[in-house]
N, C-alpha and C positions, 0 to 999 in steps of 0.2 A: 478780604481775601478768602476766598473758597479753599476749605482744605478736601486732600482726597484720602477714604482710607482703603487702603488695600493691603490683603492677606489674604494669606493659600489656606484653606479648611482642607485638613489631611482625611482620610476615612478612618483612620485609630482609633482618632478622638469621636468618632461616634459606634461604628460598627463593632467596636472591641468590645464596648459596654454593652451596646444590644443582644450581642453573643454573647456575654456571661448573661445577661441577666436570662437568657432564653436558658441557658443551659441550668441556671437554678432553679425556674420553671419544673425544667423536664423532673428535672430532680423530684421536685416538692411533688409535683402533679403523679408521676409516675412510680412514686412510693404510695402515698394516699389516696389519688384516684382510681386513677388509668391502670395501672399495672399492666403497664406495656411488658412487651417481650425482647428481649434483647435486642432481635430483630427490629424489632418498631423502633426502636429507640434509639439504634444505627440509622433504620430509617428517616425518623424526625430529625437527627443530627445533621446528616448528610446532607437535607434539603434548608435545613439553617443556615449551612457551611454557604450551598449551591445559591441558596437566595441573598445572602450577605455578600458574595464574588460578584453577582449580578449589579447589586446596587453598588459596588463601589464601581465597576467596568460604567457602569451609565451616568453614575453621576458626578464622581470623583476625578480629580481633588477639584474642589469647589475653588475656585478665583475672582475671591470680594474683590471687586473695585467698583467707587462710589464717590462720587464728588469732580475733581477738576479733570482727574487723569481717567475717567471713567470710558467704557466705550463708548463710543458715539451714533453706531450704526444702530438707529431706531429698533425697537427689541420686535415688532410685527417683518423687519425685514428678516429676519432669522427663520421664520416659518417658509417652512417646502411644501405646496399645496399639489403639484403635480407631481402625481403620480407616474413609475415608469421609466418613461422619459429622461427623468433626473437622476437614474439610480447610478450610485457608485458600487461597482460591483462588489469591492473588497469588504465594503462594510456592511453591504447587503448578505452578503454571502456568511459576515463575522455574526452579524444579529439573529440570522436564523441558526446557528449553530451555538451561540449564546440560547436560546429557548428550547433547544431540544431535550434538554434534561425537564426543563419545566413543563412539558405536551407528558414525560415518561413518566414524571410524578404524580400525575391526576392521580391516573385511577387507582393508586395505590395508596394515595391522602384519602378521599373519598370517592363512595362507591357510585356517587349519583354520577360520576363523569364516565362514561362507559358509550359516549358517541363523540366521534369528529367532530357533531356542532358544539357539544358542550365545549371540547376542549378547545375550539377555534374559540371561540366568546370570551374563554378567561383568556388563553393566549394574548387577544385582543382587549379587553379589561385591562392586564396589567400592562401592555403595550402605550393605552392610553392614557394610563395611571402613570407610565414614566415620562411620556412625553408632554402633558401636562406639570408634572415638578419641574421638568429641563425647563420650559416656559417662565414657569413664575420663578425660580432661582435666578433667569435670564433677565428676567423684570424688575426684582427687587435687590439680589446683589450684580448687577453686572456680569454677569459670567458667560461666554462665549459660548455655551452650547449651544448647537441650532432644535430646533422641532421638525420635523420630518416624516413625511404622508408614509413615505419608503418603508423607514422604519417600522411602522405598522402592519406594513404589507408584509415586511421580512418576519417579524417576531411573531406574527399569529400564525405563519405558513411554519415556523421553526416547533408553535406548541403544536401542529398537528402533526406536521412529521414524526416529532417524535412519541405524541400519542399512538400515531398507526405505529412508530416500530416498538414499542411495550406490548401493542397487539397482536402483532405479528409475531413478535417472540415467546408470548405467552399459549402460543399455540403450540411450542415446545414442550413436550411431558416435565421434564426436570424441573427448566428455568419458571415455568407454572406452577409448582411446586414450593419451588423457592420464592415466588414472586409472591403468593399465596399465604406463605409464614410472614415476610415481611410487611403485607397490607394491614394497615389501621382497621379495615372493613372489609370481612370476608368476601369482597363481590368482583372478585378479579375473574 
């Protein structure tokens, strides 16, 4: 007799630990190293918070099932290759608004992102990099997330949008200013 195991993996139990341990990092790093600036160091925090919201919104809670009662629908039918056509508006629309903090962050992480294409390319990197774990989490624990051309499409056009709007608002005297104290690298 085939047994099945199934359990819910909550994001607690992993993203709580990855945020402390980030945050003793900052600590350790930014007493001895770095000697960040308060700023930077809201900065770095903020974008911990931002990217730890992000993975749990994409991949959480995780639904093991494995064995009898496992899903059955072949893990290749889950992949969406057509672009467009297929798009669910709400979630298209959620996913580019999900990346737009991630396009504002570049160039204030680093200074080498200081064009569209750059930030299109990591948009699309980390687009790929999530839709790629949906896949294999799909493959190896059962889990119902699909893969999705869409999603790509959404989440790169969300890191550029909101790279153009970091740029556009940096043309502002003040918020250039302030955007300027809080950069890791002078090159805003």
């Amino acid at each position: 007799m085939e047994e099945s195991i199934m359990f819910t993996v909550d994001s607690t139990y992993i993203l709580v630990p990855a945020l402390i341990i980030f945050l003793l990092y900052m600590i350790f790093a930014g007493l001895i190293r770095h000697k960040f600036s308060l700023g930077q160091t809201v900065l770095l925090i903020s974008y911990a918070f931002y990217f730890l919201c992000m993975i749990h919104l994409v991949f959480f809670p995780i639904e093991v099932n494995i064995g009898k009662y496992a899903n059955l629908t072949p893990w290749y039918k889950s992949i969406n290759f057509i672009p467009i056509v297929t798009i669910d508006i709400p979630t298209f629309l959620l996913n580019i608004i999900m990346m737009l903090p991630f396009g504002m962050y570049l160039p204030l992480l680093n200074k080498k992102y200081q064009s569209v294409k750059k930030a299109a390319y990591s948009g699309l990197f980390i687009s790929l990099t999530f839709e790629f774990i949906q896949l294999l989490i799909r493959v190896t624990l059962g889990n119902g997330r699909s893969t999705d051309i869409n999603d790509l499409i959404a989440n790169t056009l969300g890191a550029v949008v909101g790279f153009l709007l970091i740029k556009k608002l940096s043309d502002v005297t003040i918020v250039n200013r302030i955007l300027h104290k809080l950069s890791l690298e002078k090159g805003m």
